[in-house]
mmCIF entry with sequence, helices, sheets and N, C-alpha, C, O atoms, coordinates in Angstrom:
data_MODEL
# 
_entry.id   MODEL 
# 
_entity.id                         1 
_entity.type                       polymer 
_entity.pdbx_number_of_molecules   1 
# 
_entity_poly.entity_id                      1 
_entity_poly.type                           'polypeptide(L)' 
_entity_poly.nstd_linkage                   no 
_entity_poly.nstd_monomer                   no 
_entity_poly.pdbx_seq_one_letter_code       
;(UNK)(UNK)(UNK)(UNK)(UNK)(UNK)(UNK)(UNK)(UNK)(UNK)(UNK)(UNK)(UNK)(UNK)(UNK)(UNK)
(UNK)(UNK)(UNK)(UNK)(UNK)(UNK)(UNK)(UNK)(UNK)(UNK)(UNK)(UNK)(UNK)(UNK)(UNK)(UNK)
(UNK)(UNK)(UNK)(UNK)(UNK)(UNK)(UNK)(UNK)(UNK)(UNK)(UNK)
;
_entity_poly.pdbx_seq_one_letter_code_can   XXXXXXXXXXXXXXXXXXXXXXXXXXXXXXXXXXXXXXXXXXX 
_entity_poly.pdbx_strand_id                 A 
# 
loop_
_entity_poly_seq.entity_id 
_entity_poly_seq.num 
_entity_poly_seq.mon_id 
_entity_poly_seq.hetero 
1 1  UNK n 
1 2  UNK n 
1 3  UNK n 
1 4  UNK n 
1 5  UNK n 
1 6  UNK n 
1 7  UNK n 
1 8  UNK n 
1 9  UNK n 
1 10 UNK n 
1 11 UNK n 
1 12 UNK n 
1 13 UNK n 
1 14 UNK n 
1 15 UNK n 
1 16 UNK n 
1 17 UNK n 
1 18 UNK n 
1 19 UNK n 
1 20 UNK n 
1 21 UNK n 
1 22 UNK n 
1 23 UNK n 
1 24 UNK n 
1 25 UNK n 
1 26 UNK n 
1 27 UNK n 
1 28 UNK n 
1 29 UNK n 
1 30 UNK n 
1 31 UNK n 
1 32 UNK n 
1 33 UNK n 
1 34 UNK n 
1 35 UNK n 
1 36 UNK n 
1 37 UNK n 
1 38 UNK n 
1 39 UNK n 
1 40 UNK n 
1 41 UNK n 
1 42 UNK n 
1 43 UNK n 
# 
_struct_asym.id          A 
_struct_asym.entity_id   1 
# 
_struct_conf.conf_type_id            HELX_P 
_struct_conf.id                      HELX_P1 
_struct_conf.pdbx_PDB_helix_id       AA1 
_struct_conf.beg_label_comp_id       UNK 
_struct_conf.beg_label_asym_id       A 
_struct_conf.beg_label_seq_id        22 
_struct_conf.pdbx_beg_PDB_ins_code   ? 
_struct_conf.end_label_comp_id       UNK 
_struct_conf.end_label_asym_id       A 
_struct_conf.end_label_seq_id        25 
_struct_conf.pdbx_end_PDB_ins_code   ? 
_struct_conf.beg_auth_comp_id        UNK 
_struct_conf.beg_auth_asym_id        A 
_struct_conf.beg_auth_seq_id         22 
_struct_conf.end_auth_comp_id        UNK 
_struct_conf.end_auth_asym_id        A 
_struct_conf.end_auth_seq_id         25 
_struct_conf.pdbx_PDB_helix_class    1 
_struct_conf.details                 ? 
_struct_conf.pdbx_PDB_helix_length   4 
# 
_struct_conf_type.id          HELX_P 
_struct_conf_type.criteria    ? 
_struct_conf_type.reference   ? 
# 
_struct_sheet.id               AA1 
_struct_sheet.type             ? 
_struct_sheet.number_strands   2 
_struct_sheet.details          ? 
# 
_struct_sheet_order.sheet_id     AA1 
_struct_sheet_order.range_id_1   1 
_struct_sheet_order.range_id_2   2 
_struct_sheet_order.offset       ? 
_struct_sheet_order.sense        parallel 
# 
loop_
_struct_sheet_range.sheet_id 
_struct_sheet_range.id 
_struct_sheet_range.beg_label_comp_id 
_struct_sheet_range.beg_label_asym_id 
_struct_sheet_range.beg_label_seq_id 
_struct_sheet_range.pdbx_beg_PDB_ins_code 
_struct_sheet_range.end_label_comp_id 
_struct_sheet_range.end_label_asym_id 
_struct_sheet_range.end_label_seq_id 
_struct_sheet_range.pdbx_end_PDB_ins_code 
_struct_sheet_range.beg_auth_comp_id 
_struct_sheet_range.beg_auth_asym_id 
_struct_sheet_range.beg_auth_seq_id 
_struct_sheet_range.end_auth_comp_id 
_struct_sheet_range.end_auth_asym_id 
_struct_sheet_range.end_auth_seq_id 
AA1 1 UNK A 8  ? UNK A 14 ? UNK A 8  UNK A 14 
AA1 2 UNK A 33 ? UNK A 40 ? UNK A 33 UNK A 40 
# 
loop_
_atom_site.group_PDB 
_atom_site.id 
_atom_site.type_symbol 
_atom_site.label_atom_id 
_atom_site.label_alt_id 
_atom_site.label_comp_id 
_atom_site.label_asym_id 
_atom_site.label_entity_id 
_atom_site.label_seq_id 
_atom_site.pdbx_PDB_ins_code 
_atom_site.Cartn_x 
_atom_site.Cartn_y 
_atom_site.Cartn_z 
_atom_site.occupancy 
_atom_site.B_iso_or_equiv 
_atom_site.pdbx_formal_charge 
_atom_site.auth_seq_id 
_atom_site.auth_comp_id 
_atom_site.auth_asym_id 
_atom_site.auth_atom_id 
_atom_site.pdbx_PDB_model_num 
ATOM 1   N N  . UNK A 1 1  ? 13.053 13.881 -26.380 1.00 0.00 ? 1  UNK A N  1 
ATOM 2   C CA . UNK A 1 1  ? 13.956 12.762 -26.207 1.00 0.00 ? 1  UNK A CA 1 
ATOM 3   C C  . UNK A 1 1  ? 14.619 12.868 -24.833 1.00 0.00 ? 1  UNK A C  1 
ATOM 4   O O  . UNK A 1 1  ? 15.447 13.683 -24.427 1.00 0.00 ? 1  UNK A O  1 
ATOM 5   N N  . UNK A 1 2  ? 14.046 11.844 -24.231 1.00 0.00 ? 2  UNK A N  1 
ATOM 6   C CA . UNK A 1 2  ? 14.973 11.681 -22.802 1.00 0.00 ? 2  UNK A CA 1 
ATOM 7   C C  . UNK A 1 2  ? 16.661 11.007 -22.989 1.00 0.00 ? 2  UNK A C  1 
ATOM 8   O O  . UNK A 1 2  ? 17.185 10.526 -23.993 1.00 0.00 ? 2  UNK A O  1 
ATOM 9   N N  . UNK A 1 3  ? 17.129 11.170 -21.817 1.00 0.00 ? 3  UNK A N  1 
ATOM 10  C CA . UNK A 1 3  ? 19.017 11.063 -22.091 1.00 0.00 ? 3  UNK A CA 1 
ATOM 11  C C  . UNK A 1 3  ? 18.991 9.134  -21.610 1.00 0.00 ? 3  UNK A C  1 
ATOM 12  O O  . UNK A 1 3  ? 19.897 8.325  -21.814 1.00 0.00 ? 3  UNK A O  1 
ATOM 13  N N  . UNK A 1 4  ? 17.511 8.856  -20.887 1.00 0.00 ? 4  UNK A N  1 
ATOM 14  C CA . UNK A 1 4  ? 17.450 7.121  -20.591 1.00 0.00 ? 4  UNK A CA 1 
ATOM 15  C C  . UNK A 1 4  ? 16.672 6.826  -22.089 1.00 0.00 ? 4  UNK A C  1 
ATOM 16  O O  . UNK A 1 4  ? 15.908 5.904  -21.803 1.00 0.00 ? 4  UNK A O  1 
ATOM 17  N N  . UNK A 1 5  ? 16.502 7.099  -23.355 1.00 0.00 ? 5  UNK A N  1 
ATOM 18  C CA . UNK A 1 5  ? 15.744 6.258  -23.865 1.00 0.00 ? 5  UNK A CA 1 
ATOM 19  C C  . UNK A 1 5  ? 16.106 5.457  -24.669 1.00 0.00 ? 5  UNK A C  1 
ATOM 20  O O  . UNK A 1 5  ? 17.161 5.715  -25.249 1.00 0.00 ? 5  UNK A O  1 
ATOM 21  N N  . UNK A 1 6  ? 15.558 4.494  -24.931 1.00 0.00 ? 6  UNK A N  1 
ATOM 22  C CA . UNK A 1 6  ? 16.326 3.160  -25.256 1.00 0.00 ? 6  UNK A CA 1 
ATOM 23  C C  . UNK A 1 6  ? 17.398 2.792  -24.517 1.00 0.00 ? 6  UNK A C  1 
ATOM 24  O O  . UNK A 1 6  ? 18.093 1.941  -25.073 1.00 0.00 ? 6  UNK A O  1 
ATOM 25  N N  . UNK A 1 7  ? 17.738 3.122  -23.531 1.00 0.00 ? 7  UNK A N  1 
ATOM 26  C CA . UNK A 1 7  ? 19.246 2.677  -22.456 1.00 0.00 ? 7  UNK A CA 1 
ATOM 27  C C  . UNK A 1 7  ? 18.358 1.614  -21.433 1.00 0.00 ? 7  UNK A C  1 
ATOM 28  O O  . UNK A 1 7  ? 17.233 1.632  -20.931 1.00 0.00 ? 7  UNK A O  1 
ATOM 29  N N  . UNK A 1 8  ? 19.430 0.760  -21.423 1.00 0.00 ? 8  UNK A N  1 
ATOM 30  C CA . UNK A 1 8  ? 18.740 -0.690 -20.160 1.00 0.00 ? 8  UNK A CA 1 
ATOM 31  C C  . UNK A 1 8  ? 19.772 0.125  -19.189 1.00 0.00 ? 8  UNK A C  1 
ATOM 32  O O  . UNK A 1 8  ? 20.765 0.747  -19.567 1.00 0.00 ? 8  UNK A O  1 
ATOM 33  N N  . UNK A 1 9  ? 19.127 -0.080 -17.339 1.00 0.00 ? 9  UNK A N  1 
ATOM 34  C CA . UNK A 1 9  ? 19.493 0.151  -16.643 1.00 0.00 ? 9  UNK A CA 1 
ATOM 35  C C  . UNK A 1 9  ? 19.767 -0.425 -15.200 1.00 0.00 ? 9  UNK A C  1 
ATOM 36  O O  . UNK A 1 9  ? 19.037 -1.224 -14.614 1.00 0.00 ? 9  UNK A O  1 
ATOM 37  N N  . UNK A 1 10 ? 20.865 0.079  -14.759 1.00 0.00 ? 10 UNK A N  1 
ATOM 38  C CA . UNK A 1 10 ? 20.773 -1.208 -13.432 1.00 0.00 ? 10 UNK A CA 1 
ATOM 39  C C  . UNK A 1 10 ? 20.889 -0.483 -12.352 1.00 0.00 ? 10 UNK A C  1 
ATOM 40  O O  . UNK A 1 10 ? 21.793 0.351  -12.316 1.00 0.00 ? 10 UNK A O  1 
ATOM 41  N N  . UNK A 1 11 ? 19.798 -0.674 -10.977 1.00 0.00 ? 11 UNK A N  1 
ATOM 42  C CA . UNK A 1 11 ? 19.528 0.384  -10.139 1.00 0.00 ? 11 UNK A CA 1 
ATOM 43  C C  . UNK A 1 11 ? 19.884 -0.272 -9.147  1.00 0.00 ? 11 UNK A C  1 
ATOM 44  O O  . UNK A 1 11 ? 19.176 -1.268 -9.003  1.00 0.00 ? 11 UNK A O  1 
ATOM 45  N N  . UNK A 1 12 ? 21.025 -0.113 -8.048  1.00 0.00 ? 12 UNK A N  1 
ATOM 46  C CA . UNK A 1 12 ? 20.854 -0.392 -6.466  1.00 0.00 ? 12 UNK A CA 1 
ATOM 47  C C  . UNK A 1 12 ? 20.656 0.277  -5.549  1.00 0.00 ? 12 UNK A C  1 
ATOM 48  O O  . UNK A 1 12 ? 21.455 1.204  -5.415  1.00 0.00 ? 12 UNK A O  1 
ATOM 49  N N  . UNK A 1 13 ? 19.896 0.190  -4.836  1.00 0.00 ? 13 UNK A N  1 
ATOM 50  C CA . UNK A 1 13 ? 19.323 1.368  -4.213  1.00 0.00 ? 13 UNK A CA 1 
ATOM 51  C C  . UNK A 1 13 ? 19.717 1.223  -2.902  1.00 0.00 ? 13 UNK A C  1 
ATOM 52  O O  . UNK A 1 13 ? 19.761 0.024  -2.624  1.00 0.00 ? 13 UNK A O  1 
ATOM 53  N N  . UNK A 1 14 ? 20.055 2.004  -1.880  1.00 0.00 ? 14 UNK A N  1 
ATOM 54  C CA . UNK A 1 14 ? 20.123 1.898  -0.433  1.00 0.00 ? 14 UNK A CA 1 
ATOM 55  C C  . UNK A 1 14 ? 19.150 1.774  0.417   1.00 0.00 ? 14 UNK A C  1 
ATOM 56  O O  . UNK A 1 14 ? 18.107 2.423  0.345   1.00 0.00 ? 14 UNK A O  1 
ATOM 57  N N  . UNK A 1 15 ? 19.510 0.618  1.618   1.00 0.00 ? 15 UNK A N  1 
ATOM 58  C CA . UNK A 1 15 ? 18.019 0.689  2.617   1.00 0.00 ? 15 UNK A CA 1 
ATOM 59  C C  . UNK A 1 15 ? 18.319 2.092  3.419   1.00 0.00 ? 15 UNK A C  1 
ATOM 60  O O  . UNK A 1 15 ? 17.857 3.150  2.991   1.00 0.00 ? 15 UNK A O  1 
ATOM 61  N N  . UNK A 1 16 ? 18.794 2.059  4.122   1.00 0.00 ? 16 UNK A N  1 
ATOM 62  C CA . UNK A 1 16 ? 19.010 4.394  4.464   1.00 0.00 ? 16 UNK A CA 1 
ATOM 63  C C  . UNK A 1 16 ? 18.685 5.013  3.801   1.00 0.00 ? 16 UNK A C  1 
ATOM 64  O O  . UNK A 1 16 ? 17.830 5.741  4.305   1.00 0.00 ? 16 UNK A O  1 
ATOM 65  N N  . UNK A 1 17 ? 18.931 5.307  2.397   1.00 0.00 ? 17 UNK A N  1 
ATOM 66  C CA . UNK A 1 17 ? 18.641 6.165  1.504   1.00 0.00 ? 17 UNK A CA 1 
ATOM 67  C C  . UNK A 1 17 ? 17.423 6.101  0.786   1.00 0.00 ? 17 UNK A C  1 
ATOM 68  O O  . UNK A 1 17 ? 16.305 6.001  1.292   1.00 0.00 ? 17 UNK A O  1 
ATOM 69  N N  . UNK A 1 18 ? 17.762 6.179  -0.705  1.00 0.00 ? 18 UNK A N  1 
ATOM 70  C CA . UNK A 1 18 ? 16.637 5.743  -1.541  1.00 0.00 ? 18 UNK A CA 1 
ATOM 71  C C  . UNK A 1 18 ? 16.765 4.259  -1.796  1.00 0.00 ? 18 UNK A C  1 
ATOM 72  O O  . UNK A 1 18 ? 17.783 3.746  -2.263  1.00 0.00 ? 18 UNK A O  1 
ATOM 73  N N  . UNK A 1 19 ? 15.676 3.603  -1.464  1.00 0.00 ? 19 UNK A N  1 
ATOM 74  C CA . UNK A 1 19 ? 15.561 2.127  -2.091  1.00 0.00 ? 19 UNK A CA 1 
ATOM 75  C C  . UNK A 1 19 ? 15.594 2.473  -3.477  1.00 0.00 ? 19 UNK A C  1 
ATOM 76  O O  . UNK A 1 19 ? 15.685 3.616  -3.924  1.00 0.00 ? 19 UNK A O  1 
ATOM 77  N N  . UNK A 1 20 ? 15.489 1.077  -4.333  1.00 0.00 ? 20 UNK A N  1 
ATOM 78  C CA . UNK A 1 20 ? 15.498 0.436  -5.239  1.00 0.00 ? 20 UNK A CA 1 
ATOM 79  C C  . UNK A 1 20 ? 14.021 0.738  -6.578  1.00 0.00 ? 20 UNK A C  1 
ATOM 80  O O  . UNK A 1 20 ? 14.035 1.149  -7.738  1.00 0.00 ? 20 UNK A O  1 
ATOM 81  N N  . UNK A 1 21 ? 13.106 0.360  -5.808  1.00 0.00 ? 21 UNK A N  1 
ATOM 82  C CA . UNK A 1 21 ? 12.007 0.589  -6.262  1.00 0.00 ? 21 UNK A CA 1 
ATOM 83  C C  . UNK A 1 21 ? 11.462 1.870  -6.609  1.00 0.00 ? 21 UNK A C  1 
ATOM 84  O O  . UNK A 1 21 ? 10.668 1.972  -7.544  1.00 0.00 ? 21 UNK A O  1 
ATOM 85  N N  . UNK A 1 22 ? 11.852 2.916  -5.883  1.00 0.00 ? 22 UNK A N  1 
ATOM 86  C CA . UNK A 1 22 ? 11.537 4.099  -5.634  1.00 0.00 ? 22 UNK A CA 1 
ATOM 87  C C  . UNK A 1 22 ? 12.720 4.881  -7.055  1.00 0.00 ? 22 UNK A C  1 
ATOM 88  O O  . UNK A 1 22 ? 12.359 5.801  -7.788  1.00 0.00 ? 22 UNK A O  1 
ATOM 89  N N  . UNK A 1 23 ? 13.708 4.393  -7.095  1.00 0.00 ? 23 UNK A N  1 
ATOM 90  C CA . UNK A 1 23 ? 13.923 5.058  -8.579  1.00 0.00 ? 23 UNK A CA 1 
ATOM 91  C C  . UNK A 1 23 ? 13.943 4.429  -9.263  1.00 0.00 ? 23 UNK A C  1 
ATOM 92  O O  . UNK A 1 23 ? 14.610 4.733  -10.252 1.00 0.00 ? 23 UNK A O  1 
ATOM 93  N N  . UNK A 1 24 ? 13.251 3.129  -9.250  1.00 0.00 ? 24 UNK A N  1 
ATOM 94  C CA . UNK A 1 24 ? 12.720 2.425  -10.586 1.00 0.00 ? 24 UNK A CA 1 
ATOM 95  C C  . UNK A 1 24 ? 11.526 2.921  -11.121 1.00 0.00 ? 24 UNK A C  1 
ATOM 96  O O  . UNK A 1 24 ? 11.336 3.014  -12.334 1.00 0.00 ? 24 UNK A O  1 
ATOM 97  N N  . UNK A 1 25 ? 10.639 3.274  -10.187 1.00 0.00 ? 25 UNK A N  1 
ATOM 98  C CA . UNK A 1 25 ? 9.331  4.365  -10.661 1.00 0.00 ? 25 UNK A CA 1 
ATOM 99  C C  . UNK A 1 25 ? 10.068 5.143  -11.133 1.00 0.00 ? 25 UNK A C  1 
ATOM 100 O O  . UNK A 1 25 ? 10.082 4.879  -12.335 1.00 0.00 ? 25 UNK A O  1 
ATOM 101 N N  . UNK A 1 26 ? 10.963 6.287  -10.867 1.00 0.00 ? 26 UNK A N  1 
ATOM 102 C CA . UNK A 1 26 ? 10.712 7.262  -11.776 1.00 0.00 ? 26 UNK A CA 1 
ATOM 103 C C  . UNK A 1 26 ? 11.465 7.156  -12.699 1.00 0.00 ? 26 UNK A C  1 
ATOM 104 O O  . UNK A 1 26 ? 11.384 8.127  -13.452 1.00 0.00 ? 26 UNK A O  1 
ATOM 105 N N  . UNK A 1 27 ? 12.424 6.157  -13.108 1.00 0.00 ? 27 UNK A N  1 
ATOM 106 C CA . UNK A 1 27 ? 13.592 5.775  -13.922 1.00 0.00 ? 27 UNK A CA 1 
ATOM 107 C C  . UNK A 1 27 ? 12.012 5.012  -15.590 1.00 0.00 ? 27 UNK A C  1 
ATOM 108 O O  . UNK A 1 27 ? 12.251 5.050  -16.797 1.00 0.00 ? 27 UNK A O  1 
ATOM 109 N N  . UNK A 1 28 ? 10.937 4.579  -15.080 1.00 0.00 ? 28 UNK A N  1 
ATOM 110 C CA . UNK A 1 28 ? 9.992  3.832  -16.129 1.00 0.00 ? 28 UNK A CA 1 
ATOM 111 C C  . UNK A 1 28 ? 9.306  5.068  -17.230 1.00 0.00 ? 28 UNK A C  1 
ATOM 112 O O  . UNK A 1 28 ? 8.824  4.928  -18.354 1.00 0.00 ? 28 UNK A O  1 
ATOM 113 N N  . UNK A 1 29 ? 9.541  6.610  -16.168 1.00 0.00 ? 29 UNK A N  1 
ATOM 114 C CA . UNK A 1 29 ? 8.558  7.487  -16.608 1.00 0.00 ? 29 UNK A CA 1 
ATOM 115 C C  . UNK A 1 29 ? 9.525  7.996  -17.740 1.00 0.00 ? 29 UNK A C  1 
ATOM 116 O O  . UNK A 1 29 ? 8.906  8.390  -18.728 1.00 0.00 ? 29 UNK A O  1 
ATOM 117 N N  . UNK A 1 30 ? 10.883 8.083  -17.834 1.00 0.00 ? 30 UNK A N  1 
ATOM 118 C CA . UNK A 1 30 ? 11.759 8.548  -18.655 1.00 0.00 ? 30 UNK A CA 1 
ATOM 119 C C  . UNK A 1 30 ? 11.789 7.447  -19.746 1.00 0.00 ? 30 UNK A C  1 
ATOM 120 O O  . UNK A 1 30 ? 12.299 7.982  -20.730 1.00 0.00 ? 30 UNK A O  1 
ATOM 121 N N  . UNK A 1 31 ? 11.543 6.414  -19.976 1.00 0.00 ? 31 UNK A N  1 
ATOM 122 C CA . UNK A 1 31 ? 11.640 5.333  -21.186 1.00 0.00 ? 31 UNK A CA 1 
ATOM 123 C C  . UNK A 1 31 ? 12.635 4.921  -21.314 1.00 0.00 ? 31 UNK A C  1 
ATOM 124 O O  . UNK A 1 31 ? 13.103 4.741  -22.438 1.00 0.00 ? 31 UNK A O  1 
ATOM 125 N N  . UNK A 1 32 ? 13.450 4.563  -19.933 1.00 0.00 ? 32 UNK A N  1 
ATOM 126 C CA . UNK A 1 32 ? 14.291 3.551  -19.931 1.00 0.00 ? 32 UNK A CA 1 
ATOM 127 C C  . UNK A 1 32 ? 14.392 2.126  -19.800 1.00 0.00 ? 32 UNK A C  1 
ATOM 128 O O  . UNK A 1 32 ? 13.280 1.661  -20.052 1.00 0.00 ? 32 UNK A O  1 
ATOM 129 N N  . UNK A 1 33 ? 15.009 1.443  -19.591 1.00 0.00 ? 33 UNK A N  1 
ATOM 130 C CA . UNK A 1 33 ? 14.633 -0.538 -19.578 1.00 0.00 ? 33 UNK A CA 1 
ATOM 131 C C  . UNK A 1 33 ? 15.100 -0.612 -18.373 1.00 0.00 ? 33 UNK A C  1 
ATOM 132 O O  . UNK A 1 33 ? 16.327 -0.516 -18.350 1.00 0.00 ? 33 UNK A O  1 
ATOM 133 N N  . UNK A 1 34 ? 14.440 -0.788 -17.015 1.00 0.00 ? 34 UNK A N  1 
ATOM 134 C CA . UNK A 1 34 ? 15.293 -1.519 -15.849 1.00 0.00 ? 34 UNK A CA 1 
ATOM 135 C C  . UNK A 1 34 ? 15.328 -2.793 -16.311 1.00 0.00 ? 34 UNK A C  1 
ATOM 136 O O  . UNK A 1 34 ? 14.506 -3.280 -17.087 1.00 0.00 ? 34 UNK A O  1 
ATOM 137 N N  . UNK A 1 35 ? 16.560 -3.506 -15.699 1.00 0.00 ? 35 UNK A N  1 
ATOM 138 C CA . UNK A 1 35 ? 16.871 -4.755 -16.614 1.00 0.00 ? 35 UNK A CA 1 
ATOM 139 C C  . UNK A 1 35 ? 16.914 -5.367 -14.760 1.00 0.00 ? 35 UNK A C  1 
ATOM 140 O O  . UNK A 1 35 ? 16.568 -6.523 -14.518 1.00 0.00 ? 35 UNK A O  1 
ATOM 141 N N  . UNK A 1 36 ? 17.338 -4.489 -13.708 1.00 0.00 ? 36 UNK A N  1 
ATOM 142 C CA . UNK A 1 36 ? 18.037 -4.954 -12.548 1.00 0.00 ? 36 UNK A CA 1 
ATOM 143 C C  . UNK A 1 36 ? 17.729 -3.963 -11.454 1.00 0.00 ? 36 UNK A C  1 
ATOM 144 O O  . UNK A 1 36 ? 18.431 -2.954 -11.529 1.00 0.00 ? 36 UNK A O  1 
ATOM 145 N N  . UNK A 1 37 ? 16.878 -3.981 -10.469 1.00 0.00 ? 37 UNK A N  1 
ATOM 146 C CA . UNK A 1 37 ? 16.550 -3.591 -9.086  1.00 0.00 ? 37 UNK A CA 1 
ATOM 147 C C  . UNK A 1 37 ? 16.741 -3.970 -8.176  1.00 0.00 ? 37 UNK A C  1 
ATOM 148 O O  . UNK A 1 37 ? 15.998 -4.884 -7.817  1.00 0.00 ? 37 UNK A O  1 
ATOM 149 N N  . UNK A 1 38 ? 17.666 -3.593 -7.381  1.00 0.00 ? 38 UNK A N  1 
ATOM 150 C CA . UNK A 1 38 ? 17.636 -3.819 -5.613  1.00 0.00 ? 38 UNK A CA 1 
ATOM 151 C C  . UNK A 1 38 ? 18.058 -2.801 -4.673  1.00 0.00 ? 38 UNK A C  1 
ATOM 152 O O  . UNK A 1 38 ? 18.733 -1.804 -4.929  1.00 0.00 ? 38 UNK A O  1 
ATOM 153 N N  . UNK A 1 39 ? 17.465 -3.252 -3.274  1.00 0.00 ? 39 UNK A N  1 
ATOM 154 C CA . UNK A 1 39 ? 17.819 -2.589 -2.309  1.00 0.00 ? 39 UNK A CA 1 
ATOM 155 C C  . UNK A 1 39 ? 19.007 -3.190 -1.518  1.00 0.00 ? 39 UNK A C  1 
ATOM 156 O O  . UNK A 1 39 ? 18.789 -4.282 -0.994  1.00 0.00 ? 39 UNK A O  1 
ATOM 157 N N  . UNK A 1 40 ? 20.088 -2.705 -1.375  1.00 0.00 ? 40 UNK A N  1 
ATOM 158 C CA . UNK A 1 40 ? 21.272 -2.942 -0.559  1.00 0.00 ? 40 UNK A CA 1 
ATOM 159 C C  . UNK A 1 40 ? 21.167 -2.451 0.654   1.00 0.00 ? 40 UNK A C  1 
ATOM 160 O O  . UNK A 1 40 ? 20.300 -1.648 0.997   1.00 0.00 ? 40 UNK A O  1 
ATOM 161 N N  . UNK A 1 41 ? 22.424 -3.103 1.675   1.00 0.00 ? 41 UNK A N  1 
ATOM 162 C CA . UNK A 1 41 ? 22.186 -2.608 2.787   1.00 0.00 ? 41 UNK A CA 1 
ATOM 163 C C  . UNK A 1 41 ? 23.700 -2.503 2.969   1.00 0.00 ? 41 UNK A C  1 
ATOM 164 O O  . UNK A 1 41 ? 24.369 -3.536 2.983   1.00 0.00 ? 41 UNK A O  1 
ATOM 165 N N  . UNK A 1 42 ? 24.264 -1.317 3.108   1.00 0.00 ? 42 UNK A N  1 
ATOM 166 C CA . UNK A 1 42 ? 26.135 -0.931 2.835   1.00 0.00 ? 42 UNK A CA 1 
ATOM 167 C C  . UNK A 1 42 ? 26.136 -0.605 4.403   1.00 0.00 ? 42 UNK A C  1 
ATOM 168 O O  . UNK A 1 42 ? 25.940 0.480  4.950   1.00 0.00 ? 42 UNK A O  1 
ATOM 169 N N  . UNK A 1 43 ? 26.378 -1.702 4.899   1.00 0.00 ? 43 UNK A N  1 
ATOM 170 C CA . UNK A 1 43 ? 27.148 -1.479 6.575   1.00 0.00 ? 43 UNK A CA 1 
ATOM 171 C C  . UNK A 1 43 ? 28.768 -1.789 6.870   1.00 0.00 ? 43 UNK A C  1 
ATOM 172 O O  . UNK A 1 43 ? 29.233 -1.626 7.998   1.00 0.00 ? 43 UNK A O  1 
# 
């Protein structure tokens, strides 16, 4: 039992840092629900 399963999740990711997408892959492998992905840009 993972600590995401069955949990919906909402990911914003940084353009500097980690994007969006990139821990939405590994956020799918744990059996969580992304409900919400993006990449921000915090200037």
């Amino acid at each position: 039992m993972s600590l995401f399963d069955g949990k919906k999740i909402i990911i914003i990711g940084d353009r500097d840092g980690i994007p969006g997408p990139a821990i939405e892959e590994c956020i799918k492998t744990t059996g969580g629900e992304v409900v919400f992905s993006s990449t921000e840009c915090f200037v």
